[in-house]
C-alpha positions as CSV (number, residue, x, y, z in Angstrom):
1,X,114.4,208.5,170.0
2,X,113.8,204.7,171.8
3,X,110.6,204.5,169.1
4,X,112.9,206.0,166.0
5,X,115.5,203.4,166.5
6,X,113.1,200.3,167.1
7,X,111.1,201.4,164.2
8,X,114.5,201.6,162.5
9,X,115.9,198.6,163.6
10,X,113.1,196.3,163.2
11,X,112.3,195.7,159.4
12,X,116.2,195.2,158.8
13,X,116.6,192.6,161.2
14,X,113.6,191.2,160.0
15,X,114.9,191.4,156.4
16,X,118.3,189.6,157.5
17,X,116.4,186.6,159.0
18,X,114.1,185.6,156.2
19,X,112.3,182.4,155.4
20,X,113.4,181.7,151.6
21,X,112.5,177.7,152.1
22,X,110.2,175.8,153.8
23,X,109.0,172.1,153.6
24,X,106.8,170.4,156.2
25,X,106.8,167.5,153.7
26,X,102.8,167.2,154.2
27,X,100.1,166.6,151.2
28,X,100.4,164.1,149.2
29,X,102.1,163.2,145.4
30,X,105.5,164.3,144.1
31,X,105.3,167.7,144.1
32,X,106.4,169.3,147.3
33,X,104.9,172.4,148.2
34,X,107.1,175.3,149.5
35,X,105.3,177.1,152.4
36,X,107.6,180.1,152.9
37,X,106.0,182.4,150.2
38,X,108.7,182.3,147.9
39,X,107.7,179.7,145.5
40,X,110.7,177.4,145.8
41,X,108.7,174.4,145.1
42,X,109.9,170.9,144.9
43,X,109.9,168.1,142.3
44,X,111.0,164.4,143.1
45,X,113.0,163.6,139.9
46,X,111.6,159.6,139.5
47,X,108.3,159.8,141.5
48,X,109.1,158.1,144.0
49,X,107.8,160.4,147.0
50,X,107.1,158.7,150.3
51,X,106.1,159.9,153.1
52,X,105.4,158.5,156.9
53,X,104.5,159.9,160.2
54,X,107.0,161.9,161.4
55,X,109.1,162.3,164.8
56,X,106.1,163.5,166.7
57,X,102.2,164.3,166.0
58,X,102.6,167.7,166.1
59,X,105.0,167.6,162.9
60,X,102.5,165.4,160.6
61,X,104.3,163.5,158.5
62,X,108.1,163.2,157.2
63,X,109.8,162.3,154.2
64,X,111.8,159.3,153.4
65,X,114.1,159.4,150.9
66,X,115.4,155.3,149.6
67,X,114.9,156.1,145.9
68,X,114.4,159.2,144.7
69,X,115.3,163.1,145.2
70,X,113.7,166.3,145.1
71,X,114.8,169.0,142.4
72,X,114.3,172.7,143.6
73,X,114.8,175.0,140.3
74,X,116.9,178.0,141.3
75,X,115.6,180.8,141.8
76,X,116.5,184.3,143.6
77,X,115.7,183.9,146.5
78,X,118.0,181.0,147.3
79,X,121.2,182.2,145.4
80,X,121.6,186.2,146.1
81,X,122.4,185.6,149.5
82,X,125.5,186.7,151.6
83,X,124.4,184.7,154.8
84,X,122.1,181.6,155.3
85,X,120.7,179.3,157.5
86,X,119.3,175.6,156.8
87,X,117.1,174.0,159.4
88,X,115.9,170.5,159.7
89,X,114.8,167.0,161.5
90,X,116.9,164.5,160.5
91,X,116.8,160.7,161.1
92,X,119.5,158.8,159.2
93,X,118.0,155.1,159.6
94,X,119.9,152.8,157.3
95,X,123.1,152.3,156.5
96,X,123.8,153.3,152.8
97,X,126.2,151.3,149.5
98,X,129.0,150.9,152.0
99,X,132.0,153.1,153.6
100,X,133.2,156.1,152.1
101,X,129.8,157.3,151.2
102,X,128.4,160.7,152.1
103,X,124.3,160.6,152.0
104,X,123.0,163.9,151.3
105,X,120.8,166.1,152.9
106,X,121.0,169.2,150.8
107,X,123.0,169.0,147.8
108,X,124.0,171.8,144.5
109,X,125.3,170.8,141.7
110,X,129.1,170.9,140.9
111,X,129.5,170.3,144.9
112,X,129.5,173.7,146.1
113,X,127.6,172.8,149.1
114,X,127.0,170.0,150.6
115,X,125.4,168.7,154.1
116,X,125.5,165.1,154.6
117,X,126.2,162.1,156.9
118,X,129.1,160.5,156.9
119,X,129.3,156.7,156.4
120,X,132.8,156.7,156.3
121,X,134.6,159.0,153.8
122,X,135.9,161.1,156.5
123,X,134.4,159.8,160.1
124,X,131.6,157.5,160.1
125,X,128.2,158.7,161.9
126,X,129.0,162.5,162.0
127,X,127.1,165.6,160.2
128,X,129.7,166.8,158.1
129,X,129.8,169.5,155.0
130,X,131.5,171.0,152.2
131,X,131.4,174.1,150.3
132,X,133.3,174.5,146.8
133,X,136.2,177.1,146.9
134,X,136.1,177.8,150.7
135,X,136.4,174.6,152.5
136,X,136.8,170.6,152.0
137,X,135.0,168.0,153.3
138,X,135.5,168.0,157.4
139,X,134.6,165.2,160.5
140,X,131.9,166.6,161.4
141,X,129.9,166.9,164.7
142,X,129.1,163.2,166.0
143,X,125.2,162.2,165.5
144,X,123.7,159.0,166.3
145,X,121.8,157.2,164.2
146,X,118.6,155.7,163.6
147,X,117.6,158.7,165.8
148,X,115.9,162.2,165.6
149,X,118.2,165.1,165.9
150,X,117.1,168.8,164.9
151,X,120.5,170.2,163.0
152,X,120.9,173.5,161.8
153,X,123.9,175.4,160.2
154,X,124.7,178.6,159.7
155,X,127.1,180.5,157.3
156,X,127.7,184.6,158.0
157,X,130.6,184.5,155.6
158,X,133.4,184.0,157.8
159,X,132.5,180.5,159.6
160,X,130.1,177.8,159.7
161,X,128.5,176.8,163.2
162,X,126.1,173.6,163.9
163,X,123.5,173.1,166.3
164,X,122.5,170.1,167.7
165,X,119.3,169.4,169.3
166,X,119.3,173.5,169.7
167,X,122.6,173.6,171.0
168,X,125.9,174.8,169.4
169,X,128.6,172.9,169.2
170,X,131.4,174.8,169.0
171,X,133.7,172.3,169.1
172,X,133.0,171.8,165.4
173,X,132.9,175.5,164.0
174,X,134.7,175.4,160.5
175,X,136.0,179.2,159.9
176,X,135.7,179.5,155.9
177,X,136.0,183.2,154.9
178,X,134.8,183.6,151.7
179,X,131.5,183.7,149.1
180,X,129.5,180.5,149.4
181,X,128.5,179.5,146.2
182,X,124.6,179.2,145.9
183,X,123.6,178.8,142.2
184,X,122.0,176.1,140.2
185,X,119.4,173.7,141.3
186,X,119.1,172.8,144.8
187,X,118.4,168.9,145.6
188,X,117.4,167.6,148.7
189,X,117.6,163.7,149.8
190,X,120.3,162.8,147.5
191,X,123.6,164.3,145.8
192,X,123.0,165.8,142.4
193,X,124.2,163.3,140.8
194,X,121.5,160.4,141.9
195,X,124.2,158.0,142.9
196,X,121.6,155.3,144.7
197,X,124.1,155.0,147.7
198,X,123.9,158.5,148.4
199,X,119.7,158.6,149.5
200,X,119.6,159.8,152.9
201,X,116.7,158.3,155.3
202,X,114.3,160.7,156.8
203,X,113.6,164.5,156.9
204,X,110.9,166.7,158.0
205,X,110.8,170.7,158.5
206,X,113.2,171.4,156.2
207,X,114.1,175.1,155.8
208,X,116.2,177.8,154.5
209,X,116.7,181.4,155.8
210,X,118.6,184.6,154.5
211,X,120.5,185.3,157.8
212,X,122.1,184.1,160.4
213,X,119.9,182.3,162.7
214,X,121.1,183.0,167.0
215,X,120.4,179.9,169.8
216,X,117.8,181.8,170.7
217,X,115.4,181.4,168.0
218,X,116.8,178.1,167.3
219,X,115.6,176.6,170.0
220,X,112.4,178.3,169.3
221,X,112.1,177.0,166.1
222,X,112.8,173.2,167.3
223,X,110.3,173.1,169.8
224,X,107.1,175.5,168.1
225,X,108.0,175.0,164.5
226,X,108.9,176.7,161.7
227,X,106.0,179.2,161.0
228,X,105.3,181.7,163.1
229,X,108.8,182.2,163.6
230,X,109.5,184.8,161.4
231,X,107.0,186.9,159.0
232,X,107.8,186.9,155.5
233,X,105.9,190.1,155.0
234,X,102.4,191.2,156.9
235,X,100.0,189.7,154.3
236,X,101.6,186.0,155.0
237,X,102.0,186.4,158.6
238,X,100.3,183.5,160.3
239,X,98.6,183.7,164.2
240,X,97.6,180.2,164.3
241,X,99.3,178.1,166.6
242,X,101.9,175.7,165.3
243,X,99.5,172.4,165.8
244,X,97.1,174.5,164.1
245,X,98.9,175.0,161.4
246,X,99.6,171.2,160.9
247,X,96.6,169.9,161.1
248,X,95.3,172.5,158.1
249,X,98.2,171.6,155.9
């Protein structure tokens, strides 16, 4: 019965945690090469990519984003989804156009979500979001700048939690019952509107899951990486370790 029930229970947890997105921001040009299997590839919308060594060896290098964007056509995968996850490394390293500003990380059009730093529309120097119909713009968790953080948020349909550094802060749960609106393109970098003020800084493992990611593997993610994490099906799975894995892309 113990074998039935793991057999069972495997595959649909499996299913629920699933890597829809994944940059590691390595290679070269203005295309940006999804690594998660689901061919979410990225476009910067000026050419203007530019990238630089990253927080650590290990990660390769990062992206810097001072005058340009990256489009990401929408596509199944990111919009028929009833819980997600984003995951990234996050530096914000310059101060942007002036107060009320809100430089985006991850950005859809018509604002129906939003994750961003704050320089002053609601509380300067805190990771704040939004999400159309089911919550406004909020303070935020505070996160110092010019500075490395690993942030992650989660969304199971009822609230939104953040992680810090592979810690949550529940302090700064937003409870937001409702659908979170996920179509159109997704833009990373910048708000979809291009405003200049809005560029962000840096960012580096950048990804997206169906599910709702636990502490557990958070902190598993921040310190081994994204791949290897989770399988997106057998034929994908990778059993190199994570440096490995970096030094081939």
């Amino acid at each position: 019965m113990f074998l039935a029930f793991t057999t069972i229970f495997q595959p649909v947890r499996a299913n629920a945690q699933k890597l829809v997105l994944y940059f590691p921001f390595e290679g070269s040009g203005d295309k940006v090469d999804d690594k998660s299997g689901q061919n979410n590839h990225g476009k910067f919308d000026n050419g203007k990519a530019k990238r630089v060594a990253s927080k650590d060896k290990p990660f390769g290098k990062a992206m810097e984003f001072e005058k340009a964007r990256i489009i990401v056509k929408e596509s199944k995968s990111l919009t028929d989804l009833k819980e997600i996850s984003f995951v990234m490394w996050a530096n914000k390293f310059t101060e942007p156009g002036g107060n009320g500003t809100l430089p985006r990380m991850i950005s859809r059009a018509g604002d129906k979500h939003e994750l961003a730093m704050d320089s002053g529309h609601m509380q300067k120097g805190n990771f704040a979001l939004y999400a159309g119909g089911i919550t406004g713009w909020n303070k935020g968790m505070p996160v110092k700048e010019k500075q490395w953080h690993h942030i992650v948020v989660t969304y199971d349909g009822k609230v939104f939690d953040m992680y810090l550094d592979g810690k949550l802060q529940r302090d700064y749960q937003i409870k937001a019952p409702g659908k979170l609106a996920l179509t159109g393109p997704l833009y990373v970098g910048s708000r979809h509107t291009g405003l200049g003020e809005d560029y962000f800084g840096l960012l580096d493992e950048l990804a997206v899951y169906s599910g709702v990611l636990g502490e557990k593997k958070i902190k598993e993610i921040m310190e081994n990486g994204v791949l290897d994490q989770f399988a997106v099906d057998a034929k994908r799975k990778l059993a190199s370790t994570w440096g490995e894995i970096k030094n081939r892309l």
